[in-house]
C-alpha positions in Angstrom: 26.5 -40.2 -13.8 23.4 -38.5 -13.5 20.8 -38.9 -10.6 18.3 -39.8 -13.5 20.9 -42.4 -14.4 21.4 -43.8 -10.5 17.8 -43.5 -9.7 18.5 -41.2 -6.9 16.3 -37.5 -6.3 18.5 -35.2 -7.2 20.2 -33.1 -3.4 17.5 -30.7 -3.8 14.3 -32.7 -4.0 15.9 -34.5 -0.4 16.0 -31.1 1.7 12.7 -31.7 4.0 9.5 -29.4 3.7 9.8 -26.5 5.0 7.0 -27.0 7.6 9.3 -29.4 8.9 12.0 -27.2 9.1 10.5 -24.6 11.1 8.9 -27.3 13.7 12.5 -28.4 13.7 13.1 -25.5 14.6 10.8 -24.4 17.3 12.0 -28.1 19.1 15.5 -26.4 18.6 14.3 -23.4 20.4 12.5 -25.3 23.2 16.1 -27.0 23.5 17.8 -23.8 24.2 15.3 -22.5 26.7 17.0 -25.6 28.8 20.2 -24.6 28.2 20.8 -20.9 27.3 21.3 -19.0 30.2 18.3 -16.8 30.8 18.3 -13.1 30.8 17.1 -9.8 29.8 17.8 -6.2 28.5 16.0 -3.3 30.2 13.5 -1.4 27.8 12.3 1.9 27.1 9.9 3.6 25.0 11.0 5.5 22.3 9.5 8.6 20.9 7.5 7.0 18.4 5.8 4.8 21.1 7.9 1.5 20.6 10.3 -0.4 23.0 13.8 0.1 22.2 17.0 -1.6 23.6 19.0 -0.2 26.2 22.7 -1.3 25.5 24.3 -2.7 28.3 21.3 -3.4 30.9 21.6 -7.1 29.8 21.5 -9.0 33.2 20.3 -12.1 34.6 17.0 -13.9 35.5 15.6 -16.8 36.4 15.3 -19.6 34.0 12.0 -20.9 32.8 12.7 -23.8 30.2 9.9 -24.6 27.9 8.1 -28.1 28.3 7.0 -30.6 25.8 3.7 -29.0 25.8 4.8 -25.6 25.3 6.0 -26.4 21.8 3.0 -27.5 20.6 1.5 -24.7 22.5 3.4 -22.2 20.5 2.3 -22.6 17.5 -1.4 -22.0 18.5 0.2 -18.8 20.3 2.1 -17.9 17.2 -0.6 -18.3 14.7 -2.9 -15.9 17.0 0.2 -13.7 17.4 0.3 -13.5 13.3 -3.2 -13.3 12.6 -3.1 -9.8 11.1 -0.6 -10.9 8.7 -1.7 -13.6 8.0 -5.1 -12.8 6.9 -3.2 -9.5 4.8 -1.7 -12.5 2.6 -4.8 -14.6 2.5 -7.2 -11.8 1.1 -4.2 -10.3 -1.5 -3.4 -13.4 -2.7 -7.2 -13.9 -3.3 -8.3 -10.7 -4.4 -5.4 -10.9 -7.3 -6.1 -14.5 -7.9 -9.7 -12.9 -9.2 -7.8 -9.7 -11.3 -5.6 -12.3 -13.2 -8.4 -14.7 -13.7 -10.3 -12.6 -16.5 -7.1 -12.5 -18.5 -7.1 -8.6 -18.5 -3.2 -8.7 -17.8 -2.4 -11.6 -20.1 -4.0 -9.5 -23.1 -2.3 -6.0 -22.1 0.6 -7.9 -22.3 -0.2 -9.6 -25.8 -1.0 -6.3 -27.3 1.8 -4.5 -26.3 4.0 -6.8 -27.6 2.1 -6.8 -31.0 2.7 -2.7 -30.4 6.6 -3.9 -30.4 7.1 -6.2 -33.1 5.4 -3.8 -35.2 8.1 -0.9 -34.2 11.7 -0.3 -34.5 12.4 -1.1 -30.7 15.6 -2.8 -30.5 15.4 -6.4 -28.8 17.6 -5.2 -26.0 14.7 -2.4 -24.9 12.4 -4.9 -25.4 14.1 -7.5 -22.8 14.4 -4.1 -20.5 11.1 -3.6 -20.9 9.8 -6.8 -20.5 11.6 -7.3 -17.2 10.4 -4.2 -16.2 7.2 -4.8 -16.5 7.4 -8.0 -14.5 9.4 -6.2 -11.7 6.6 -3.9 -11.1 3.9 -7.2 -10.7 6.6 -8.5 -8.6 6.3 -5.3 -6.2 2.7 -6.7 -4.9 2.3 -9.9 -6.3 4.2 -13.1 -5.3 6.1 -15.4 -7.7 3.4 -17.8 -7.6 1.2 -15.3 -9.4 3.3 -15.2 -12.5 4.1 -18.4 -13.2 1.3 -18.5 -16.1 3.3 -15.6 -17.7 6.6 -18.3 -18.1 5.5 -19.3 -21.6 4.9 -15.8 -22.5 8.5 -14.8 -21.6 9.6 -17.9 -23.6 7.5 -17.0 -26.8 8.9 -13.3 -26.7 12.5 -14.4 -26.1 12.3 -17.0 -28.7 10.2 -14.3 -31.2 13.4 -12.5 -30.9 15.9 -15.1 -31.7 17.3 -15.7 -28.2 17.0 -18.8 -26.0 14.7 -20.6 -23.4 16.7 -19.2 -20.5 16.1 -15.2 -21.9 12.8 -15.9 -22.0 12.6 -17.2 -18.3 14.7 -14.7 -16.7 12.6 -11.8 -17.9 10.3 -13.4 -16.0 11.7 -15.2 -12.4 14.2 -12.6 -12.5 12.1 -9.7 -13.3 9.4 -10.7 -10.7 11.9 -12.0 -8.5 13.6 -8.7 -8.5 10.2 -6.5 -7.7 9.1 -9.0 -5.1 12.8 -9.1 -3.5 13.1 -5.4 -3.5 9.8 -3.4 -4.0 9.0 -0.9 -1.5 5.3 -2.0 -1.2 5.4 -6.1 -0.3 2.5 -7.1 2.1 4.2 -10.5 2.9 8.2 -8.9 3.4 8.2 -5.2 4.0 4.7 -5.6 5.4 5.5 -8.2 8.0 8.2 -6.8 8.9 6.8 -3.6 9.9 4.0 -5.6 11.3 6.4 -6.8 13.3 8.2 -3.8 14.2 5.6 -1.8 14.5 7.1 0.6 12.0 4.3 3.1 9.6 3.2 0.1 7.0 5.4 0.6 3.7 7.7 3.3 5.4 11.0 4.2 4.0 9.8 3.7 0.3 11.6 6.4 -1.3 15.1 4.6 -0.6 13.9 1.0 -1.0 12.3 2.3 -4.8 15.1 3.9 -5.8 17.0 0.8 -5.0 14.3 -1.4 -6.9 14.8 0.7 -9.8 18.7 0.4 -10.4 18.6 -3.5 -9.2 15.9 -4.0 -12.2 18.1 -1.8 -14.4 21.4 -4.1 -13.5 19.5 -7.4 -13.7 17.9 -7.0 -17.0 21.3 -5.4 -18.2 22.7 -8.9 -17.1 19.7 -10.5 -19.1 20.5 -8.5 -22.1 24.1 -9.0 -22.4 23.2 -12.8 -21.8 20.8 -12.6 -25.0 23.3 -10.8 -26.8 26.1 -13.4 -26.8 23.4 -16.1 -27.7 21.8 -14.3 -30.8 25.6 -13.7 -32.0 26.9 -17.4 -31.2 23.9 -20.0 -30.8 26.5 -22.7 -29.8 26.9 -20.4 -26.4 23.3 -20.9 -25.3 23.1 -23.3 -22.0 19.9 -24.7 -23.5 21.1 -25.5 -27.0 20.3 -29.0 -27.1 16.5 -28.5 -25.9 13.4 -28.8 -28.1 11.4 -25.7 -28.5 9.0 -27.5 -30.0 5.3 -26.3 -28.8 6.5 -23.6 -26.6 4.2 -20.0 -27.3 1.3 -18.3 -26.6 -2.0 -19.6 -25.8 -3.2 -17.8 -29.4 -1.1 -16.1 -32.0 -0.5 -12.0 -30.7 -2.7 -11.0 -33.5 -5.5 -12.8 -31.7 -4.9 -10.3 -28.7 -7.6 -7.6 -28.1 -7.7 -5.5 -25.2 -11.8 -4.8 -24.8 -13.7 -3.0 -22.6 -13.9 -5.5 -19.4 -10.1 -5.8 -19.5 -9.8 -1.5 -19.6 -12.1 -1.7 -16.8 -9.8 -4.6 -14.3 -6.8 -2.8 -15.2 -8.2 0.7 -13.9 -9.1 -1.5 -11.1 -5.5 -2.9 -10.5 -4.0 0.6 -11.1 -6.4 1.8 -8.3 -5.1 -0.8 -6.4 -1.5 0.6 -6.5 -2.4 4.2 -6.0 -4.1 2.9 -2.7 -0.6 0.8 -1.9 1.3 3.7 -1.9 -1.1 6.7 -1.1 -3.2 4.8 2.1 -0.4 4.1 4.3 2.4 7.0 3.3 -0.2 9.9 3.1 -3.4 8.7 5.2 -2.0 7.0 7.9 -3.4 3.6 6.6 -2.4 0.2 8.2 -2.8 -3.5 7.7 -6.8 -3.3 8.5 -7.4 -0.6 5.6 -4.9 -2.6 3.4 -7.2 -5.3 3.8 -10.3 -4.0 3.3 -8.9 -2.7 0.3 -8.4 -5.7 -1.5 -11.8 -6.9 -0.6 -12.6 -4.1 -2.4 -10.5 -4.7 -5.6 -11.6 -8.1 -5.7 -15.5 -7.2 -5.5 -15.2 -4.7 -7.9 -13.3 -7.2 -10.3 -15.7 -10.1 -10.1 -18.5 -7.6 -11.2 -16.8 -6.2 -13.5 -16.3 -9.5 -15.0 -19.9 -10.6 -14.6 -19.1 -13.5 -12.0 -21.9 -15.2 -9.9 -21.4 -14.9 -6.5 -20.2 -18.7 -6.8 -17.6 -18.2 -9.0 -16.4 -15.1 -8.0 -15.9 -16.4 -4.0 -14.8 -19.9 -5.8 -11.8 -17.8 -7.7 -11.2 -15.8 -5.0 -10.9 -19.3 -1.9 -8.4 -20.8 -4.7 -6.5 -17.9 -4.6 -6.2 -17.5 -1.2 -5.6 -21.9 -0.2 -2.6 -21.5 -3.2 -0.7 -19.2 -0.2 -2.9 -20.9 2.8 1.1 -22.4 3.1 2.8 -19.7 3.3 0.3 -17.7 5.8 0.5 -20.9 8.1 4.2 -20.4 7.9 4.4 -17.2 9.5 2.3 -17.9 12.5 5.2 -20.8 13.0 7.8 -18.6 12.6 6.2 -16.6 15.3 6.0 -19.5 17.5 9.7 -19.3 17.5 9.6 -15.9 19.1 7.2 -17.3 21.8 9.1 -19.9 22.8 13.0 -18.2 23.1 10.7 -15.0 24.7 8.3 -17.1 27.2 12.0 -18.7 28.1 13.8 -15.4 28.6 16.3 -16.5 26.4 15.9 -14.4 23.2 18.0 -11.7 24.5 21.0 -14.0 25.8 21.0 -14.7 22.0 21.0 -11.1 20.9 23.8 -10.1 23.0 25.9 -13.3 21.9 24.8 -12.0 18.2 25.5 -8.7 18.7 28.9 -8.6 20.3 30.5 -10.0 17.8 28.9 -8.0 15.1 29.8 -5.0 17.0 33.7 -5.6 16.3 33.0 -5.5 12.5 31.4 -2.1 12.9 27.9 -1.1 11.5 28.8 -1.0 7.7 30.2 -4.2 7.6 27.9 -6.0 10.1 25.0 -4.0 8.0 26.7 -6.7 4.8 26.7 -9.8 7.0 23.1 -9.5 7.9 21.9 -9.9 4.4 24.7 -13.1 3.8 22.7 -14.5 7.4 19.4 -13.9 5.7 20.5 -15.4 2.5 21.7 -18.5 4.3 18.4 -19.1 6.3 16.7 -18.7 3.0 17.3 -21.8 1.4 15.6 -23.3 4.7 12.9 -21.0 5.0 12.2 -19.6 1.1 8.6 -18.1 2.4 9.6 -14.0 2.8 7.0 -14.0 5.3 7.8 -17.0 7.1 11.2 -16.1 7.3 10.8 -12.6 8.3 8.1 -14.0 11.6 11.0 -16.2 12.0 13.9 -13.9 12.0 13.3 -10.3 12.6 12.1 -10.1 15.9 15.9 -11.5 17.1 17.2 -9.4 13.6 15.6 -5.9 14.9 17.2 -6.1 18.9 20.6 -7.6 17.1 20.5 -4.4 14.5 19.8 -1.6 17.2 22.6 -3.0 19.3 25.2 -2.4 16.8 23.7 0.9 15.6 21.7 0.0 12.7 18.1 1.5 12.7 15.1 -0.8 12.0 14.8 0.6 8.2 18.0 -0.5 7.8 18.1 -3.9 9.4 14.4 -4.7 7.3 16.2 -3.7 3.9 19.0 -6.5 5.1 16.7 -8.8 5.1 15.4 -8.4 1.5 18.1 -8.6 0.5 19.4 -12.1 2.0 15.9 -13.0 1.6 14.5 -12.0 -1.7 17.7 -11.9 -3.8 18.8 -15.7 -3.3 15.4 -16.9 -4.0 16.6 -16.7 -8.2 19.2 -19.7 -7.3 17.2 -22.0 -4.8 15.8 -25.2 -5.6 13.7 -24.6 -2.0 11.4 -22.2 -4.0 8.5 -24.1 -5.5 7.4 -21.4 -7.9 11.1 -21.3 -9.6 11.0 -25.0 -9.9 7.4 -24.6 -11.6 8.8 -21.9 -14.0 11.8 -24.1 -14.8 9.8 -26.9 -16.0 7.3 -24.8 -18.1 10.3 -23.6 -19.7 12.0 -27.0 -20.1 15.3 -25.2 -18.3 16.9 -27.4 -16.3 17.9 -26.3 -13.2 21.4 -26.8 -13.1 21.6 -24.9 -16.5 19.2 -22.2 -14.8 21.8 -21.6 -11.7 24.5 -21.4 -14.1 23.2 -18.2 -16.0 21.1 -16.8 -12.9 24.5 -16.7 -10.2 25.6 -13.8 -12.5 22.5 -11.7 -11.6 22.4 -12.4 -7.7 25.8 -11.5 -7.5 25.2 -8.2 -9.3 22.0 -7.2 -8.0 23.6 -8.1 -4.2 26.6 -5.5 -5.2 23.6 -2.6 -5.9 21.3 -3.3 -2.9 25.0 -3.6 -1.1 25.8 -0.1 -1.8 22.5 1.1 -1.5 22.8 -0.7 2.2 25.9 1.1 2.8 24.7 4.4 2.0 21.5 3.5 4.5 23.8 3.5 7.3 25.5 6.2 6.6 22.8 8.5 6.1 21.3 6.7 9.6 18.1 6.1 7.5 14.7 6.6 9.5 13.5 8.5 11.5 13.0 4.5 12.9 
């Protein structure tokens, strides 16, 4: 019997908000401070200026258990503690909420897809395509962004005689996929090096390459999918659902690309170049990343002839859509300043570490990202998690050899991967009911890409270690 049928919320409407979670949380770590013994590793500076772990200097100190006021204490501390990154979400997340609201990217999209039903491309390169093109939004944007694009993955898929689920995975999957495992996240990679305090976007030419072939694999998965439904209808998962009003918001011969949407695009391109350029080649760092979506966002609203009302109105909706998420990472820090004002966070490290340290670095290097993964369906905010879980994940890494790179590409994996299978994450749920998918029939197809995608970013993982990727 159904939950519809019984009256009941289905399991994954009952798990609590996540805000709740994490204050659970931060209780949970006030508890510990009680009864964890307390102690500390000694520290020393590397060359690059940070404090590193010194294995086996772990030795006792006096206990200072957190009081009932230090919990609600910590999460003043922690959002003071975050502030950096969590004004870098608030003004991307604004400044694109402006580039997407003049449409520029909706009518790219519409023409090029006129450009390919007018060719001889064959639907598979156009699925590849298609969730190409989403993967590389993904790599600065959020999921959130592209949940207006659903209906256009659904109109394509269904243009091309495949199902409702094609045309939603080209889209959560694609996105999912760039947002999971680009090189140049502010709200993962970002806060993670924030965190670290690793060079902003470092190590990008092995986390690209390993965006690439997890994009390749995923849409291949996609493809194959298609395939089997455009040979054998009866084999779709959402046979039995209407179609019925599902398309564009105007016919693709309606789609013009004119001289205002030229204009945003150069201005989102720009955007990119800075992404990539600023902090590998000038030395750029959250502050200039900032200031450089100010920028964009400026430019954009005058580009598209906003007052100064609308423009700041677009841009304050933009940014209160992830005003969530950005409050999440300053309680995930409050979990740091709890376990570290209790001298307690390395007592966990070395219990976590130990054990890891029998399995060896390769293998331990694997278990991270099934950790990650696990804390996910809690905590489905990359940011919040990573405020949450890195500063114990770093100290646990370096004590069984892994360098910081390393342990940071573990946890987009665990984090970013499992966000294409869990109900937790509000903008799949969105996307599933624009596309009329039900969810259960969703997990069903989408289980086949996680576990493919985790086998590429596994042996891209593999061969981090092994190479000892750095120089951090």
């Amino acid at each position: 019997m159904s939950s519809l049928q019984t009256g009941k919320k289905p399991w994954y409407e009952r798990i609590p908000n996540t805000f709740v979670i994490l204050f659970a949380l931060i209780v949970f770590a006030a508890v510990l401070t009680w009864v964890v013994p307390a102690g500390e590793f000694e520290r020393v500076t590397g060359a690059d200026g940070r404090l590193l772990i010194q294995p086996g200097t772990y030795h006792a100190v006096d206990q200072e258990p957190a009081s009932l006021f230090d919990i609600f204490l910590s999460i003043s501390k922690g959002l003071q503690g975050s502030a950096n990154i969590i004004f870098m979400i608030l003004l991307s997340s604004g400044a694109f909420k402006v580039i997407n609201s003049t449409g520029a990217l909706e009518n790219s999209i519409g023409v090029m897809l006129r450009a390919i039903n007018r060719s001889r491309v064959s639907s598979t390169a156009v699925i590849v395509l298609i969730t190409f093109l989403f993967s590389a939004l993904g790599l600065v944007v959020g999921p959130e962004i592209q949940i207006p694009f659903t209906i256009i993955g659904v109109s394509i898929a269904l243009g091309l005689g495949y199902d409702l689920i094609v045309g939603l995975a080209m889209i959560v999957v694609g996105g999912g996929i760039g947002f999971a495992t680009g090189p140049i996240c502010a709200s993962t990679v970002g806060t993670c090096d924030a965190i670290c305090g690793l060079p902003l976007f470092s190590g990008m030419g092995l986390r690209t390459a390993n965006w690439f072939c997890c994009t390749l694999a995923a849409s291949l998965v996609i493809a194959a999918y298609a395939r089997r439904v455009k040979k054998d209808p009866s084999r779709s998962y959402t046979k039995d659902i209407s179609t019925e009003g599902l398309g564009f918001s105007k016919s693709l011969d309606e789609y013009r690309i004119t001289r205002r949407d030229k204009l945003v695009l150069l201005v989102l391109l720009g955007l990119f170049i800075c992404l990539i350029v600023g902090p590998t080649m000038l030395g750029w760092y959250l502050d200039e990343m900032m200031t450089v979506f100010v920028i964009a966002a400026i430019i954009t609203g005058l580009i598209a002839r906003y007052s100064a009302d609308e423009a700041i109105g677009i841009f304050c909706k933009g940014a209160g859509e992830m005003f969530g998420a950005a409050m999440m990472v300053g309680m995930g820090r409050a979990i740091q300043v709890i376990l570290e004002n209790g001298h307690v966070l390395d007592t966990i490290v070395s219990a976590l570490s130990s054990p890891l340290a029998n399995f060896g670095p390769y293998v331990a290097a694997l278990l991270m990202t099934l950790v990650h993964g696990l804390i996910n369906f809690l905590i489905p905010s990359g940011s919040g998690q990573a405020a949450a879980t890195m500063p114990l994940m770093f100290p646990v890494g370096q004590m069984i050899g892994l360098t910081d790179q390393t342990s940071i590409l573990a946890f987009q994996v665990g984090d970013g991967v499992t966000n294409l299978i869990y109900p937790t994450l509000g903008s799949l749920m969105a996307m599933c009911g624009i596309a009329r998918v039900p969810f259960g029939q969703w997990v069903k197809f989408a289980v086949r890409v996680v576990l493919v995608v985790y086998l590429v970013c596994w042996a891209f993982l593999l061969l981090a270690v092994r190479i000892n990727w750095g120089p951090f």
